[in-house]
BAVO-421330 format. One record per residue (C-alpha): z, y, x; residue in one letter. Coordinates in nm, 2 decimals, padded with zeros to 4 digits. Layout:
BEGIN
R       w       v       u  residuo
R       Z       Y       X        a
...
//
This chain:
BEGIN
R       w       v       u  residuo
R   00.00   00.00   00.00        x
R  -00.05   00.34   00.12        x
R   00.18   00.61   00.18        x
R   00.16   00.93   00.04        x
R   00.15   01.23   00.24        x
R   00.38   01.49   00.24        x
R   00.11   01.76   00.05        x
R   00.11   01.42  -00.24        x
R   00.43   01.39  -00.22        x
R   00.49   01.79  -00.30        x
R   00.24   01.79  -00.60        x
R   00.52   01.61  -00.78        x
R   00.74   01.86  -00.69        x
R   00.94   02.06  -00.98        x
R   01.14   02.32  -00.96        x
R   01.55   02.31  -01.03        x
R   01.57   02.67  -01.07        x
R   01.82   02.67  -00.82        x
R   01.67   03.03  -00.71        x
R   01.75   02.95  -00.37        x
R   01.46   03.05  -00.24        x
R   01.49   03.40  -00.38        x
R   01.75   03.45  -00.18        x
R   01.61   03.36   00.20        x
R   01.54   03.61   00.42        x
R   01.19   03.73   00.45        x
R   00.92   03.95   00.23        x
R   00.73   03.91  -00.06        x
R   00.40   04.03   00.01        x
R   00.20   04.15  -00.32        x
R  -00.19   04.08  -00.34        x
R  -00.44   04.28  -00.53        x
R  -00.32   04.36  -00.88        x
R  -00.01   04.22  -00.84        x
R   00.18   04.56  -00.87        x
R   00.01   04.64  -01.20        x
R   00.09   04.32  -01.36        x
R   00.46   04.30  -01.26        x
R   00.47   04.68  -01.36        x
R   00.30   04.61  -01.68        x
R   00.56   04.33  -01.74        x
R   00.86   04.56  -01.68        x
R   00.70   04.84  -01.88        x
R   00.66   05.06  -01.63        x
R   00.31   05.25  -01.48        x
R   00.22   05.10  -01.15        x
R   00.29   05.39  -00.92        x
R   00.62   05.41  -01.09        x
R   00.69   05.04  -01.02        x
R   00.55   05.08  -00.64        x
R   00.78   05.38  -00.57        x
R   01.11   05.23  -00.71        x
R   01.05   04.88  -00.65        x
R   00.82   04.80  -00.32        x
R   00.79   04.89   00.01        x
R   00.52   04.95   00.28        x
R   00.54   04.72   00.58        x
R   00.32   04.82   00.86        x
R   00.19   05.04   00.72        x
R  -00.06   04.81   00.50        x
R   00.14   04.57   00.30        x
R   00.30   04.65   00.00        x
R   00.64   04.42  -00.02        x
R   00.88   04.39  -00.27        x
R   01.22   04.59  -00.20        x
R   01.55   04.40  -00.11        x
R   01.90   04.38  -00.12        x
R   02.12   04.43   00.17        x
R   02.20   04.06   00.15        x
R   01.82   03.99   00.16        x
R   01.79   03.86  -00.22        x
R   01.48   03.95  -00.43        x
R   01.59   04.31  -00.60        x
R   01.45   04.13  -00.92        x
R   01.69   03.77  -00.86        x
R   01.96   03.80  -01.18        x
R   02.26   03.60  -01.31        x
R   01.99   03.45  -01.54        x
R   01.72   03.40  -01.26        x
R   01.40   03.59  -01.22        x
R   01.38   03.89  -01.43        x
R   01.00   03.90  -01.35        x
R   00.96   03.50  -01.36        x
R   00.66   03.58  -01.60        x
R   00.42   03.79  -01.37        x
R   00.59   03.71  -01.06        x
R   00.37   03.70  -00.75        x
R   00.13   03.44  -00.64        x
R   00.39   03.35  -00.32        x
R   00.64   03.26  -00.50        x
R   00.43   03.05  -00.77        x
R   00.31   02.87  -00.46        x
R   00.66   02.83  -00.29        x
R   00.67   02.50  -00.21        x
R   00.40   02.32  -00.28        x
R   00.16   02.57  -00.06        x
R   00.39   02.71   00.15        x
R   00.73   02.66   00.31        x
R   00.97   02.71   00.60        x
R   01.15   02.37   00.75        x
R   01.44   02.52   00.61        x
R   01.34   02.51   00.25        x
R   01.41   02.12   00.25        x
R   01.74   02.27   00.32        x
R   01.85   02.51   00.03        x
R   01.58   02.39  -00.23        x
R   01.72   02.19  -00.45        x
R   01.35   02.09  -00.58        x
R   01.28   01.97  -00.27        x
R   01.61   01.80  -00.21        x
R   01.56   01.57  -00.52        x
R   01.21   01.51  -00.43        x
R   01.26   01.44  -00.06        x
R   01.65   01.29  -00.04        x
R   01.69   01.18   00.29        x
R   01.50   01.48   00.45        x
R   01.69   01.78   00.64        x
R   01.60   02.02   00.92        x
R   01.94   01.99   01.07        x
//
């Protein structure tokens, strides 16, 4: 029988809501349109919703903003208040991307892959 690869084995992958992830260190980098969507989901006109809620890293990249203790600014009690137009990295967090660490503090990933940690 064959095995299945790790990218297989990750399609199967589903999400405890653990929101873990939205509280690693790192950015959130925003394609095209994805200001005007999240803004349009939280009422607001884009350039309101880039000045209060984003950042400019580089120069280039718009990013969403922070808190001190490196949480997503939009990471609640009840979990992602933009969950519904949030942006395409974290739709594609794990299955397309990850950090060895993520098998650590995803609890997704710790259901799916058991006897797997980076430490």
């Amino acid at each position: 029988m064959e095995e299945m690869t790790l990218e297989d084995k990750l399609e199967q992958f589903a999400c405890a809501r653990c929101n873990q992830c939205c509280r690693q260190a790192g950015y959130v980098y925003l394609e095209k349109n994805e200001a005007e969507k999240i803004a349009e989901h939280l009422d607001l006109e884009a350039f309101e919703f880039v000045n209060r809620d984003c950042e400019l890293l580089n120069r280039r990249e718009l990013v969403l903003k922070k808190n001190a203790d490196e949480s997503c600014i939009f990471l609640t009690e009840e979990g992602c208040r933009i969950h519904a137009a949030k942006p395409r990295q974290c739709r594609e967090f794990p299955v397309r991307w990850r950090t060895a660490a993520s098998f650590d503090y995803c609890e997704g990933l710790k259901n799916l892959f058991p006897q797997r940690r980076t430490a």
